[in-house]
N, C-alpha and C positions, 0 to 999 in steps of 0.2 A: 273215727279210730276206735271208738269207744265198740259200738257196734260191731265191726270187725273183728275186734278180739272174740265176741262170743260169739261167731258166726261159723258153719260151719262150712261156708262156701259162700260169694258171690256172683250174680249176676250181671255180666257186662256185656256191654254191645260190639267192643272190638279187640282184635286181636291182640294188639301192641296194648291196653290196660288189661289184658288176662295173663301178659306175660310180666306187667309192671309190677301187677296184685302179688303174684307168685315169687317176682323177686324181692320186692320188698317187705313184702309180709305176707308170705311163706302161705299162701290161700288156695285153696283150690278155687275154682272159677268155673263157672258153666255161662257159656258163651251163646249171646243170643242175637240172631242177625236182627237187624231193622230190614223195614223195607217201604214200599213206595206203593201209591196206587197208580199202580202200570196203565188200565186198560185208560184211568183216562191223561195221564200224561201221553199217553199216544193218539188218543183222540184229537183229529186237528180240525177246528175249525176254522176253513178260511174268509169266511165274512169275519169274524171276530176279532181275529189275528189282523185283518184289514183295520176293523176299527182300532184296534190300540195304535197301529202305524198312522194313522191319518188324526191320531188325538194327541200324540206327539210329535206330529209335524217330520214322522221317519222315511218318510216316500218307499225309495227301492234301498235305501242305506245298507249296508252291513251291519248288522247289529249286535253289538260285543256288549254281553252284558251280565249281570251278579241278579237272582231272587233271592230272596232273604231279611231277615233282622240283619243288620249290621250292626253289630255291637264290636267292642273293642277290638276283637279278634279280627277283625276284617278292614285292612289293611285299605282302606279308600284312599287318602292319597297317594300310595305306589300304586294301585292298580291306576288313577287318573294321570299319573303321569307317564307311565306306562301307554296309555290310551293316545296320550298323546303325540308318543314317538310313533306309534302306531298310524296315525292321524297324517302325517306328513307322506306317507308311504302309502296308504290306501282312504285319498281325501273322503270317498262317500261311505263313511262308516260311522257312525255313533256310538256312545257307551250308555246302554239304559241298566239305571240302578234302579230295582224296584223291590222295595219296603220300607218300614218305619228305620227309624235310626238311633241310637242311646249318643250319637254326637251329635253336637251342640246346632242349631240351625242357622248359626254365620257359617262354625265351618263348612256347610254341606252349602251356602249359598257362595262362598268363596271357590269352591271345587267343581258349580255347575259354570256350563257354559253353553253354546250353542250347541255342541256336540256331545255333551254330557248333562244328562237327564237323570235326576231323582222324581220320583215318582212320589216316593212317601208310603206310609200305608194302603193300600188299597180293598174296594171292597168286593168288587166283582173276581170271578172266577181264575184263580192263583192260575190254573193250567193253560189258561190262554194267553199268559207271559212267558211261562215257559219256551210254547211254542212258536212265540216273535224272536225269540231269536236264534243265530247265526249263531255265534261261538258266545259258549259259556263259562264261568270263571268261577274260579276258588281261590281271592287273594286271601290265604288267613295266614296270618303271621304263626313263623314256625316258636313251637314253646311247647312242652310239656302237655297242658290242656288241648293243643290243636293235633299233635302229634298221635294224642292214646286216643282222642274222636273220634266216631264212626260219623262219617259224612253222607248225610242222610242228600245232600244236596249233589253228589255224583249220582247217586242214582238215578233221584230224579231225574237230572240233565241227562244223563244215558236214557231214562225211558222215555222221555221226550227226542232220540235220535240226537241229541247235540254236540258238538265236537266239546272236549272238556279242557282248559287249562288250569292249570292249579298250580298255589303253592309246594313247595318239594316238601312235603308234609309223611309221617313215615306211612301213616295208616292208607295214604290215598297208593 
């Protein structure tokens, strides 16, 4: 706040905190998009893409799935319960969650099951999870902080070709 007062504009990445900045404290704003490395979220390898399905034991599944830190924001058990109503209606589908997590590791071992897969951190090449899967998700609890986000994780999933569902989030 401090900051701002003597500033004579800032710097934000999305729409809905340039309009936040300005109502709340009257800023001017220069708006700066994010973006994505396109050429190799489009890059599909399918030996690769093979191997992560056959190291999770995913066969031909449907694969509904979140990349990312999962931290508070990301609503893991509404999206697994979710998954799960989901689950009764199209049996050969799975939920791969791949990243580290700021929740506790009972929770996330309470939340896995045969059809739902944490991954954890990983070290090999982020874009060839991308491209495993089938329908991508943005469960992030709506609030303030998720609302003014610029979600660098639609893009992504867009430049990797993926169907997107998401939170009713304002920025998305």
């Amino acid at each position: 706040k401090k900051e701002l007062s003597t500033a004579d504009a800032a710097t934000v990445v999305s729409r809905s905190l340039a309009k936040y900045m300005l109502d709340k404290y009257k800023k001017k704003t220069i708006f700066v998009p994010n973006g994505a490395y396109i050429r190799e979220l489009r890059s599909r390898d399918a030996k690769r893409t093979e191997r992560i399905r056959r190291r999770y034991n995913l066969g031909n599944k449907l694969i509904i799935g979140y990349v990312g830190f999962m931290g508070f924001w990301v609503d893991i058990k509404f999206l697994v319960d979710v998954f799960r109503q989901v689950k009764k209606e199209i049996k050969d589908s799975c939920l791969l969650l791949v990243g580290a997590s700021s929740y506790p590791k009972s929770y996330i071992q309470e939340l896995s099951g045969e059809d739902v897969i944490f991954t954890g951190g990983i070290k090999e090449d982020i874009n060839d999870y991308f491209n495993c899967l089938d329908v991508a998700v943005l469960p992030h609890r709506k609030c303030d902080f998720q609302d003014m986000a610029f979600h660098i994780k639609l893009i992504e999933y867009a430049a990797a070709g993926k169907i997107v569902v998401s939170s009713p989030l304002e920025e998305v």
